[in-house]
BABATI-996477 format. One record per atom (N, C-alpha, C): residue in three letters; x, y, z. Coordinates in steps of 0.001 Angstrom, whole numbers, padded with zeros to 6 digits, always signed. Example, Ala and Ser with C-alpha at 12.3 -4.5 7.8 and 13.67 -1.06 7.14 Angstrom:
BEGIN
ALA+013190-005690+007800;ALA+012300-004500+007800;ALA+013200-003300+007800;SER+012850-002250+007080;SER+013670-001060+007140;SER+012900+000030+007870;
***
This chain:
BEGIN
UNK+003644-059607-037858;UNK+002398-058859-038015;UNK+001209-059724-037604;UNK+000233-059101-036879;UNK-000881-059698-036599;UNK-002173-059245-037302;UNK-002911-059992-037769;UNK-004150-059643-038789;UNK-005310-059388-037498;UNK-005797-058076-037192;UNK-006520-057649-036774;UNK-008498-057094-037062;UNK-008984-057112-036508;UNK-010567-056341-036529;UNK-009911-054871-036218;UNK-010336-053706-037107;UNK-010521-052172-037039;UNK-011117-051903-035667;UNK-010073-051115-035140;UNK-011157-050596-034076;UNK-012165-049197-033990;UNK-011931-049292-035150;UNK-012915-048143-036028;UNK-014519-048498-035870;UNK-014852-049781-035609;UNK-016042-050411-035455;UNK-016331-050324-034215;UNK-018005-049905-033858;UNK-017815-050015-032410;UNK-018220-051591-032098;UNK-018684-052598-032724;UNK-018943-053781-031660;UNK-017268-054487-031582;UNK-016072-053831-032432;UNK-015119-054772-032487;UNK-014124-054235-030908;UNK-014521-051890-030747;UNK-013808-051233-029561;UNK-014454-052170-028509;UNK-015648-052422-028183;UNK-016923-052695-027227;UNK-015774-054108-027088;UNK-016155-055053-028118;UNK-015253-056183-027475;UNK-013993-055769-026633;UNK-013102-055546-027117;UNK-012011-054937-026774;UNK-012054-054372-025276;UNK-012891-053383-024901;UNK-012648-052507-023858;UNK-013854-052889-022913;UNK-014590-054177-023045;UNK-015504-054217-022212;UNK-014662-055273-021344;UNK-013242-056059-021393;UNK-012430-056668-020760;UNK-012272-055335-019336;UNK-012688-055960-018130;UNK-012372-054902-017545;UNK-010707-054604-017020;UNK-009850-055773-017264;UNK-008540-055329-017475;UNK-008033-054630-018671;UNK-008751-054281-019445;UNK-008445-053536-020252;UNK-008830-052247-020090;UNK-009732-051653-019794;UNK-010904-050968-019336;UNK-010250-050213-018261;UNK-009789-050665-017466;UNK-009249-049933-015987;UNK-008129-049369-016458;UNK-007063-050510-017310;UNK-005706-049744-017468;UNK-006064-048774-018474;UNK-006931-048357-019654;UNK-007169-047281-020245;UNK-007410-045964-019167;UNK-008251-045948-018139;UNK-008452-045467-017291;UNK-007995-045048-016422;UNK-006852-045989-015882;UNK-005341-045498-015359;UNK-004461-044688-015730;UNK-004617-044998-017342;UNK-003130-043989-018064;UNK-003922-042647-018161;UNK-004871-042789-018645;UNK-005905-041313-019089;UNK-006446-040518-017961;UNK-006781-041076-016703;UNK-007428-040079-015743;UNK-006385-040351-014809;UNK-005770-041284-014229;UNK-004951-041083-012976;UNK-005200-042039-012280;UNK-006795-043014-012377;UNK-006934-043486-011382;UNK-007545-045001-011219;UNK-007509-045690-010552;UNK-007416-046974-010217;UNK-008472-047397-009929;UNK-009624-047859-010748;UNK-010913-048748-010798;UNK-010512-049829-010345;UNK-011435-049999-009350;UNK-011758-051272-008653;UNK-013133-051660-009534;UNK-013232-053009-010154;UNK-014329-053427-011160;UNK-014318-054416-011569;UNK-015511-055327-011487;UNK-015013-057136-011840;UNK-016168-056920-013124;UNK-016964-055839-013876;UNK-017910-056009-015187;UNK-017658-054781-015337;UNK-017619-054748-016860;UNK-017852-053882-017737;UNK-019064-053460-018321;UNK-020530-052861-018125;UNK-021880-052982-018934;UNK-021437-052362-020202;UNK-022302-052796-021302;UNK-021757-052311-022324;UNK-023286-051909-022868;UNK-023814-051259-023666;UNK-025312-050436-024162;UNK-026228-049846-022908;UNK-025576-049111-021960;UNK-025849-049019-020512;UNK-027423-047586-020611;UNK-027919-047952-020654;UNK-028998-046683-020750;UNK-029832-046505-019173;UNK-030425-045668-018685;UNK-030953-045525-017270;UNK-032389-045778-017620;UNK-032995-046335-016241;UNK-034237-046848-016434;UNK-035252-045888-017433;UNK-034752-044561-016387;UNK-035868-043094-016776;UNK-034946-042181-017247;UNK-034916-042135-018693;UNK-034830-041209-019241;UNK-034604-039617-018727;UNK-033614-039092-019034;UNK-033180-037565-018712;UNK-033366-036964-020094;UNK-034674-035938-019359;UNK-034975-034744-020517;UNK-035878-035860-021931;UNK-035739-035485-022708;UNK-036049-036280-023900;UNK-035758-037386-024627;UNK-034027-037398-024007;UNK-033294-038286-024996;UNK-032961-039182-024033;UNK-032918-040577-024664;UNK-032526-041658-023806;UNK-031036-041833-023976;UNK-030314-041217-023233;UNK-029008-041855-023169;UNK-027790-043386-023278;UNK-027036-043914-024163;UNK-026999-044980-024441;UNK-025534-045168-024339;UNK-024318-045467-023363;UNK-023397-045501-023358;UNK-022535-046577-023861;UNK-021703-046463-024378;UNK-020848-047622-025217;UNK-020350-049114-023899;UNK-019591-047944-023075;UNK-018760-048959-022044;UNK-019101-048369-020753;UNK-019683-048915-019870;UNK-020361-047782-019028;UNK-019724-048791-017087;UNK-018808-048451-016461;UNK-018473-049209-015271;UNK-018510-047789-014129;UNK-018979-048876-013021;UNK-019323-048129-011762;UNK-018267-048763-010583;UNK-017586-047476-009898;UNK-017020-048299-008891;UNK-017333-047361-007573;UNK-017741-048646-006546;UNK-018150-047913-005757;UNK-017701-047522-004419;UNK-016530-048105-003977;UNK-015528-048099-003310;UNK-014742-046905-003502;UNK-014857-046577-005052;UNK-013676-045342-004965;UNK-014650-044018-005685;UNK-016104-044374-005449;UNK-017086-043512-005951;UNK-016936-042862-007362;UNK-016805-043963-008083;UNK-016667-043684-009636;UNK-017311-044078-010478;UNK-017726-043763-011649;UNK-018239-043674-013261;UNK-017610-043019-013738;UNK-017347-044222-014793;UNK-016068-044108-015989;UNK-017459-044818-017211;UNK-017364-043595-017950;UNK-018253-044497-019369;UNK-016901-044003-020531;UNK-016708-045177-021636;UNK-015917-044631-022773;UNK-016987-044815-023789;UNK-016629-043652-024596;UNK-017890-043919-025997;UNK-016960-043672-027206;UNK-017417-044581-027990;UNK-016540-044801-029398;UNK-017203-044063-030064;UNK-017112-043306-031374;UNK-018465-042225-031947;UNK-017661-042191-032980;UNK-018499-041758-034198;UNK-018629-040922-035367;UNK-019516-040506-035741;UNK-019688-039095-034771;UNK-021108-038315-035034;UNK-020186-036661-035596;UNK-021104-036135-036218;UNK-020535-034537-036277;UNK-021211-034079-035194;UNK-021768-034658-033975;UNK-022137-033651-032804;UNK-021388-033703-031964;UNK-020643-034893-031702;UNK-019815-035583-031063;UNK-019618-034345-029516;UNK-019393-033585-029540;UNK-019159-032600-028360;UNK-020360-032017-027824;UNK-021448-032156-028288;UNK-022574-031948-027288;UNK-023465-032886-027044;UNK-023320-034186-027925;UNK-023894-035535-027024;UNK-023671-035915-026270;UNK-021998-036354-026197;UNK-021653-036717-025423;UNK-021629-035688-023851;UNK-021494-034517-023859;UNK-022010-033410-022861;UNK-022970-033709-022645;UNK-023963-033962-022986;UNK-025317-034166-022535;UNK-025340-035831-022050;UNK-024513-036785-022084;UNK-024543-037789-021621;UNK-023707-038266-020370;UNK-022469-036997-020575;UNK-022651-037064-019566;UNK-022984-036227-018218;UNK-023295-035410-018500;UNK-024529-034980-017718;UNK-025808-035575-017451;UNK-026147-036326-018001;UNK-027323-037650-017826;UNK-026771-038051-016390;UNK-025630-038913-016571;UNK-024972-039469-015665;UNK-024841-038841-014552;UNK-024539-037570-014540;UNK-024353-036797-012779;UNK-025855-036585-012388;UNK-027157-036174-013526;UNK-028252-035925-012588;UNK-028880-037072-012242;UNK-028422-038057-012882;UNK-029075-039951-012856;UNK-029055-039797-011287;UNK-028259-039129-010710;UNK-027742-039463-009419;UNK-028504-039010-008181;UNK-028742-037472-008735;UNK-029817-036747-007915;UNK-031003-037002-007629;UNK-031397-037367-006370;UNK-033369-037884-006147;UNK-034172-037346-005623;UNK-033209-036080-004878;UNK-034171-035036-004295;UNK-033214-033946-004211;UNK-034244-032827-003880;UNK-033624-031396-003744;UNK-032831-031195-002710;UNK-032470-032042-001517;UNK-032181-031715-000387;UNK-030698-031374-000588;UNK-029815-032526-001815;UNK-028305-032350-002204;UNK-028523-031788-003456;UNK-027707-031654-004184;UNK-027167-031161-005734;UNK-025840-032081-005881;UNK-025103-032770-004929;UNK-023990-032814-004839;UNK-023853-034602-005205;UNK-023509-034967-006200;UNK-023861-036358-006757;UNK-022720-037302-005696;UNK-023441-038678-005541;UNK-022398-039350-004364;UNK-021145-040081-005562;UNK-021023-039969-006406;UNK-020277-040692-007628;UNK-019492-039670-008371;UNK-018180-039755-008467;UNK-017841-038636-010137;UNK-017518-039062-011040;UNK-018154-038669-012172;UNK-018138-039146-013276;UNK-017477-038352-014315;UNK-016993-039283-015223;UNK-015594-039239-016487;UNK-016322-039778-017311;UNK-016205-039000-018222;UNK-016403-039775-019706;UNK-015328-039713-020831;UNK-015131-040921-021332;UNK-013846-040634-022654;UNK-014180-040935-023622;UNK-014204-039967-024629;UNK-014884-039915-025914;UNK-013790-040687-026978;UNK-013668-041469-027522;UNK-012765-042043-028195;UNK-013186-041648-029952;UNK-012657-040738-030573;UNK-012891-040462-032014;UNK-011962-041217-032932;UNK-012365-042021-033300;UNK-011093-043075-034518;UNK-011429-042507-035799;UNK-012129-041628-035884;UNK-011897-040950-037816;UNK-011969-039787-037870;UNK-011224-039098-036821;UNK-010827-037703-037044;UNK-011491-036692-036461;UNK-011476-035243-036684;UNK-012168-034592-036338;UNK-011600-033106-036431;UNK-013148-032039-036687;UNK-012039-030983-037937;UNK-011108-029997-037027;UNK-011248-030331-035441;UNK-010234-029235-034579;UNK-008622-029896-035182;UNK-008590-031348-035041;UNK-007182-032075-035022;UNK-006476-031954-034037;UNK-006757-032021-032911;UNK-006374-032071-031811;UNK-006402-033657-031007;UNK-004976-033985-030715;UNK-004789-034971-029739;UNK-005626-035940-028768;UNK-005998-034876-027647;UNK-006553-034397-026677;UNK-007268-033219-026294;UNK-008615-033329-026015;UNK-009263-032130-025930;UNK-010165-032179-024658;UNK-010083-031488-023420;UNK-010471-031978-022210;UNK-011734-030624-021689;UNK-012865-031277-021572;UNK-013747-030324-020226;UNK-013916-030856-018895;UNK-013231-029847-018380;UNK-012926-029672-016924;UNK-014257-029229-015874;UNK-014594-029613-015054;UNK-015990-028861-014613;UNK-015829-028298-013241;UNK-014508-028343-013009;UNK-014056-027705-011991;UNK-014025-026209-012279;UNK-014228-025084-011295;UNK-014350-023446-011414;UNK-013182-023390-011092;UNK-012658-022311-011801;UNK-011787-021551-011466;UNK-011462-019719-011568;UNK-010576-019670-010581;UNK-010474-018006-010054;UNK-009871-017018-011361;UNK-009972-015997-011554;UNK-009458-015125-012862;UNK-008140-015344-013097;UNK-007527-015950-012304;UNK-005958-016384-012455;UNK-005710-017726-013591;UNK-007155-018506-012784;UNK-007178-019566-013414;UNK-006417-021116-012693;UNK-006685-020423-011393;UNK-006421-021777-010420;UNK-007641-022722-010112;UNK-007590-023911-010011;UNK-008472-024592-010002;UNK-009535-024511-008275;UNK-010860-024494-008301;UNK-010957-024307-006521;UNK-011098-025821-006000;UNK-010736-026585-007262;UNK-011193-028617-006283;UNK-011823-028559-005531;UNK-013211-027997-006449;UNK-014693-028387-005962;UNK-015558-029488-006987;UNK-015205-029334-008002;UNK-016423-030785-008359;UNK-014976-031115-010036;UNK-015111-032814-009070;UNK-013661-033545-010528;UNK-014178-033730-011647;UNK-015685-033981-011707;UNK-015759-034113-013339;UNK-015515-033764-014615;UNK-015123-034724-015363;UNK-014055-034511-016767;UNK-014518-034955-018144;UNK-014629-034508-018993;UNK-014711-035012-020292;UNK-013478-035275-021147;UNK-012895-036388-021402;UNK-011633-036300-022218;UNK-012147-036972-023891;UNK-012098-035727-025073;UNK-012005-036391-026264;UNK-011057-036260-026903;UNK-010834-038295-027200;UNK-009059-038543-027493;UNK-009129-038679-029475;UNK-008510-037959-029625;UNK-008308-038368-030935;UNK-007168-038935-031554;UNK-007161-040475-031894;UNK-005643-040940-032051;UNK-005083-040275-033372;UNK-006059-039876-034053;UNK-004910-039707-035274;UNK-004519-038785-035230;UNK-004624-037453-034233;UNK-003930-036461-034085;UNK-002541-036625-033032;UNK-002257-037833-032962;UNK-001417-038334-031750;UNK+000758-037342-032218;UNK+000931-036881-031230;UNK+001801-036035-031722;UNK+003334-036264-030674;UNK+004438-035231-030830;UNK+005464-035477-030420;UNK+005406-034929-028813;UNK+003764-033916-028240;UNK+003547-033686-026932;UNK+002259-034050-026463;UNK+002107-035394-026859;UNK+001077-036271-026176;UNK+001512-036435-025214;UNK+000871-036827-024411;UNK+001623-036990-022736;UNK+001597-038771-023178;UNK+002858-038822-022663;UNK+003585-040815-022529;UNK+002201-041594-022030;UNK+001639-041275-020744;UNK+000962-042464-020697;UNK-000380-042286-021335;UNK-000580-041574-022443;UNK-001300-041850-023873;UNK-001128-042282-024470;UNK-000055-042307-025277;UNK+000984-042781-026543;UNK+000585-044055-027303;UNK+000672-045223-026155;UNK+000928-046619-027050;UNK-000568-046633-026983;UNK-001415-046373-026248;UNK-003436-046355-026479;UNK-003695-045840-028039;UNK-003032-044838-027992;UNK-003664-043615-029266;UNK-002900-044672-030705;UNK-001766-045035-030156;UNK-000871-045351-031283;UNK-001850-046685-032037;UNK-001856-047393-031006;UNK-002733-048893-031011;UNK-003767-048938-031810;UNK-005137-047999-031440;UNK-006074-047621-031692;UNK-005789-047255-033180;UNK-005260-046406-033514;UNK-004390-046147-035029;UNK-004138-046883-036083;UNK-003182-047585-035357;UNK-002386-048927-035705;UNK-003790-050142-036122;UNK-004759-050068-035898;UNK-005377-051207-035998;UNK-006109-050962-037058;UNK-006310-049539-037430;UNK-007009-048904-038445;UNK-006608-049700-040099;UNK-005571-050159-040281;UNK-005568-050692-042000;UNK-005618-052487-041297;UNK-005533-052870-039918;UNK-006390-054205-039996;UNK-005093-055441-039491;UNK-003503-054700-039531;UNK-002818-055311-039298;UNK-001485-054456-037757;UNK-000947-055270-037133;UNK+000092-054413-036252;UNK+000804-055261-035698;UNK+002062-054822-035298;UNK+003124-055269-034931;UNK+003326-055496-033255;UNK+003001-056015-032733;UNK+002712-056463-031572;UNK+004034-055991-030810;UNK+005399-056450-031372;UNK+006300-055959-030666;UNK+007098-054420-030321;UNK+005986-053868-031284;UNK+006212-052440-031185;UNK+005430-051833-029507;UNK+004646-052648-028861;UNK+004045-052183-027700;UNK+004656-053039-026290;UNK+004437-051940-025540;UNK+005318-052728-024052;UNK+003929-052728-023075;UNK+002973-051851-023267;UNK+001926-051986-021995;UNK+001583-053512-022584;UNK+001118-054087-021134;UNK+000540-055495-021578;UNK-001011-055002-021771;UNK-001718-054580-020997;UNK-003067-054506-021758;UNK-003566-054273-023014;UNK-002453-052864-023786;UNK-002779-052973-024952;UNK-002123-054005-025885;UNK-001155-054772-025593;UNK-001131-056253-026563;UNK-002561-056811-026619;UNK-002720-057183-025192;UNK-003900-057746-024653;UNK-005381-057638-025722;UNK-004734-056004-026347;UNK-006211-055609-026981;UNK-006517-056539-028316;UNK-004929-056654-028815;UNK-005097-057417-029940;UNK-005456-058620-029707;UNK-005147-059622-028838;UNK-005606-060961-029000;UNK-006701-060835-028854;UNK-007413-059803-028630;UNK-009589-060230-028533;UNK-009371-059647-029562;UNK-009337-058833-030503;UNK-009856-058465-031863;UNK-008980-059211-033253;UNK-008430-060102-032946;UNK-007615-060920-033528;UNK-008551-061412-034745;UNK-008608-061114-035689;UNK-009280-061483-036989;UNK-009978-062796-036965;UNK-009489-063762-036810;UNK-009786-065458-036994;UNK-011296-065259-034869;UNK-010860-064350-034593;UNK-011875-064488-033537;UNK-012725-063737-033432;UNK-013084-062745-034617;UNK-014659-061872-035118;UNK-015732-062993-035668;UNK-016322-063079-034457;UNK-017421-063983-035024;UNK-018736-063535-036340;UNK-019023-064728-036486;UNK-020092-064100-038123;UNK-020856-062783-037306;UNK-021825-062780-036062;UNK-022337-062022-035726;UNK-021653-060318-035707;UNK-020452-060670-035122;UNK-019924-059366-034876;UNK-019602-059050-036197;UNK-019011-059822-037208;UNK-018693-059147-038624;UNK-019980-058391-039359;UNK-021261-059324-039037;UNK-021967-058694-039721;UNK-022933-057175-039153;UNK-022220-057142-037529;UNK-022505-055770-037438;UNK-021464-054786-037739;UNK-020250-055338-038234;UNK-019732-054385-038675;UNK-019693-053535-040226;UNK-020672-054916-041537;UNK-020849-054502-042341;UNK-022122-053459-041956;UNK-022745-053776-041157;UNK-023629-052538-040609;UNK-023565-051544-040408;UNK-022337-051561-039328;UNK-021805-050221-039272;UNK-021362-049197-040029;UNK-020747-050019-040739;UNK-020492-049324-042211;UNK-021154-048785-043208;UNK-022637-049505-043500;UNK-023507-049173-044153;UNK-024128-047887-043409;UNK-024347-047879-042116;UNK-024489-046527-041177;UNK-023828-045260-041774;UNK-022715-045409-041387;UNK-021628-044488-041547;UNK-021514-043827-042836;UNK-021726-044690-044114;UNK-021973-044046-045409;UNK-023615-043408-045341;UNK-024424-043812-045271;UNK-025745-043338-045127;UNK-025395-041541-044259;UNK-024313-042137-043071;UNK-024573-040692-042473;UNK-023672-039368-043080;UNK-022477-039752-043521;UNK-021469-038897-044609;UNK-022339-038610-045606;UNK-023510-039516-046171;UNK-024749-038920-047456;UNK-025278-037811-047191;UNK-025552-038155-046123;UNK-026358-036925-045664;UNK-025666-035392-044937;UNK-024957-035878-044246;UNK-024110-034422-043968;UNK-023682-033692-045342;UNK-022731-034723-045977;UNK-022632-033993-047498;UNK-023697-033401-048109;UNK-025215-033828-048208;UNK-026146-033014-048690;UNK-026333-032031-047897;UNK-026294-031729-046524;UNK-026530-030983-045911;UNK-025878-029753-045788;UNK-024836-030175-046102;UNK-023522-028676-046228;UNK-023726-028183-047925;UNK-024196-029478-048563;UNK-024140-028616-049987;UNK-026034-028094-050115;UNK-027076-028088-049387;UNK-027733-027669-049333;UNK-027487-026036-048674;UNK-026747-026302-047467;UNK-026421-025183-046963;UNK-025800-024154-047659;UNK-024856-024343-048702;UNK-024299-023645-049776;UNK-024969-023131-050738;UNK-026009-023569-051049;UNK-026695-023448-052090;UNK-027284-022365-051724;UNK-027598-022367-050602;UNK-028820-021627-049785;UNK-027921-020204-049478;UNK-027033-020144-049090;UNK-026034-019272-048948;UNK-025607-018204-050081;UNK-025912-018934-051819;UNK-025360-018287-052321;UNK-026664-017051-052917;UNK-028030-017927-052477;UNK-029029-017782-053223;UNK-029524-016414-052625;UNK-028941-016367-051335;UNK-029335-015060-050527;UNK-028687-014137-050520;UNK-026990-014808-051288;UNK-025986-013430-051379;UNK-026938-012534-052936;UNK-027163-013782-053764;UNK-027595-012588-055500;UNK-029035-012382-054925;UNK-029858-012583-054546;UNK-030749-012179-053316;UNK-030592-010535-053011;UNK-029696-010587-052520;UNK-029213-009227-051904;UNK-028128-008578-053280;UNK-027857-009076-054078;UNK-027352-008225-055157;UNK-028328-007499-055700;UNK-029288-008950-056220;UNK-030692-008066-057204;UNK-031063-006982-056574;UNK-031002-006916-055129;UNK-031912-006106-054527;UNK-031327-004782-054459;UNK-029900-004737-055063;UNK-028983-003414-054947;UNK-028631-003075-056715;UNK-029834-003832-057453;UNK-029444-003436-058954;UNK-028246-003996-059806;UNK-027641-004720-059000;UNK-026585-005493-059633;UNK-027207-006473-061040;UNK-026112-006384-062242;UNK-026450-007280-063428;UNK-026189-008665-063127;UNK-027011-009452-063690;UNK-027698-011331-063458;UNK-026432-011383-063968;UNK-025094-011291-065570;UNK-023956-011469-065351;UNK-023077-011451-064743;UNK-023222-010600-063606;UNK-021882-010214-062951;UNK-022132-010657-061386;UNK-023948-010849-061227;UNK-023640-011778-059883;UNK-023217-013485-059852;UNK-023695-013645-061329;UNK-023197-015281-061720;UNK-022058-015454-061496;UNK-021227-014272-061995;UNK-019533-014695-062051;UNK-019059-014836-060491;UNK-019609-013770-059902;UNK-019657-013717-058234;UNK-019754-014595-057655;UNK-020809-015096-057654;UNK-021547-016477-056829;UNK-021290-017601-057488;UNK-021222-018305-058805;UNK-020921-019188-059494;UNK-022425-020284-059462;UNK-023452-019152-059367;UNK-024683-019409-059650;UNK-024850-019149-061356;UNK-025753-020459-061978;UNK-026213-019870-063500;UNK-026601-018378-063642;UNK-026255-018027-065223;UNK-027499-016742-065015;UNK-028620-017500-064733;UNK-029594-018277-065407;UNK-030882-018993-065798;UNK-030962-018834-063940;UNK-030141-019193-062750;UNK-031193-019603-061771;UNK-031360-018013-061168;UNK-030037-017462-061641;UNK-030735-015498-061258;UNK-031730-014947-061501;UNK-031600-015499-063191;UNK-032900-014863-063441;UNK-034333-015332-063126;UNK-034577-016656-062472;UNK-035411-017253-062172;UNK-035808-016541-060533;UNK-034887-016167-060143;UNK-034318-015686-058840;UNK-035245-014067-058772;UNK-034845-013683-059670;UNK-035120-012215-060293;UNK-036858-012228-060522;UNK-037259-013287-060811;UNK-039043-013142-061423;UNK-039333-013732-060138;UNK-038804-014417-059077;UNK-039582-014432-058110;UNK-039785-013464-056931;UNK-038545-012487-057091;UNK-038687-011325-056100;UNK-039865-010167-056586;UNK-039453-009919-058163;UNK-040400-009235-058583;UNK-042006-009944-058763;UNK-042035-010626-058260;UNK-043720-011273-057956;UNK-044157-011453-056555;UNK-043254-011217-055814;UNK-043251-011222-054035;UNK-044223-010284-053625;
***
């Protein structure tokens, strides 16, 4: 067993996948294709801003020989599917400088990497931006792809050259793994950079950061859904009072007090 850094953290994935031999062969097994790339940028944002939001990519490599952008982003957001849409879409209009094309000289991939789940539970979940006919054949007019991988949904019809990535990624999650359980060399590879004894003070202490993040942001979603509930129920006895229903029997309903019905009740009748 090897004592590992979580790759649940993003400065510990960032180490990890900003190796651009690491980086390419993720990229190999997941899209098909073969980056030519001697750097990895890692907090990659564009000079000028697209739209409002400044775009900020985790692992962000350009190759230009085989006219590619490949960004991977590590996340634990609940938006997770329309940031990253919007980032990468950053990326294809970054490209555009005048009206004369629409047609970007680069195609760009983005791989969303989710290490704590997510409420579809799905494997693999891919947007395609290629059109297709009512049949549903593809017309291979524009390759751009969004792939969000979720390892812990990793299953018995993952496609193989996913498997030992998703497994890895997983596997590193309680901090320890068995090295001889993997045959790709890059992902061994992954463990000797996140190898415990080589998280420096800096990187540890952005990971107690991260962490402190991450609870701050579960605080708040949790208030937010139980605000949302609240609010939900207040409009169902809302709409009871308003049909003559008794403050007992919408309490039992809603599992609102009487006391906030009836409080409920003197403010409609004062409206």
């Amino acid at each position: 067993m090897k004592k590992v850094a979580s790759l649940r953290y993003g400065v510990v994935f960032k180490k990890a996948f900003c190796v651009p031999e690491i980086f390419t062969a993720f990229v190999r097994d997941f899209l098909d294709i073969e980056l030519k790339i001697d750097h990895v940028e890692t907090e990659k944002s564009f000079i000028q801003p697209l739209g409002r939001v400044l775009s900020r990519f985790d692992l962000f490599a350009e190759d230009q020989e085989n006219r590619v952008i490949v960004d991977i982003q590590h996340v634990r957001y609940p938006d997770h599917y329309d940031r990253f849409l919007h980032y990468h879409c950053a990326a294809l209009l970054e490209q555009i400088t005048d009206a004369y094309s629409y047609h970007p000289d680069l195609k760009v991939f983005t791989l969303v990497v989710l290490t704590s789940g997510d409420r579809h539970q799905k494997d693999v979940a891919v947007i395609d931006f290629d059109p297709k006919d009512l049949q549903g054949n593809p017309l291979n007019e524009i390759p751009h792809k969004i792939l969000y991988i979720c390892p812990k949904y990793l299953n018995d019809e993952t496609p193989a050259a996913y498997r030992e990535w998703m497994l890895a990624i997983q596997d590193t999650l309680d901090e320890q793994v068995e090295e001889n359980d993997y045959t790709v060399p890059e992902v061994r590879q992954i463990f000797d950079y996140i190898e415990k004894y080589l998280i420096s003070p800096a990187e540890r202490a952005r990971m107690f950061d991260e962490y402190g993040e991450e609870q701050v942001k579960q605080e708040h979603f949790v208030k937010g859904v139980t605000k949302g509930i609240e609010k939900a129920k207040l409009d169902i006895a809302k709409e009871m009072l308003e049909k003559g229903m008794e403050v007992r029997l919408i309490s039992e309903i809603t599992k609102l007090s009487e006391e906030a019905i009836t409080h409920l009740k003197k403010e409609n009748s004062m409206a």
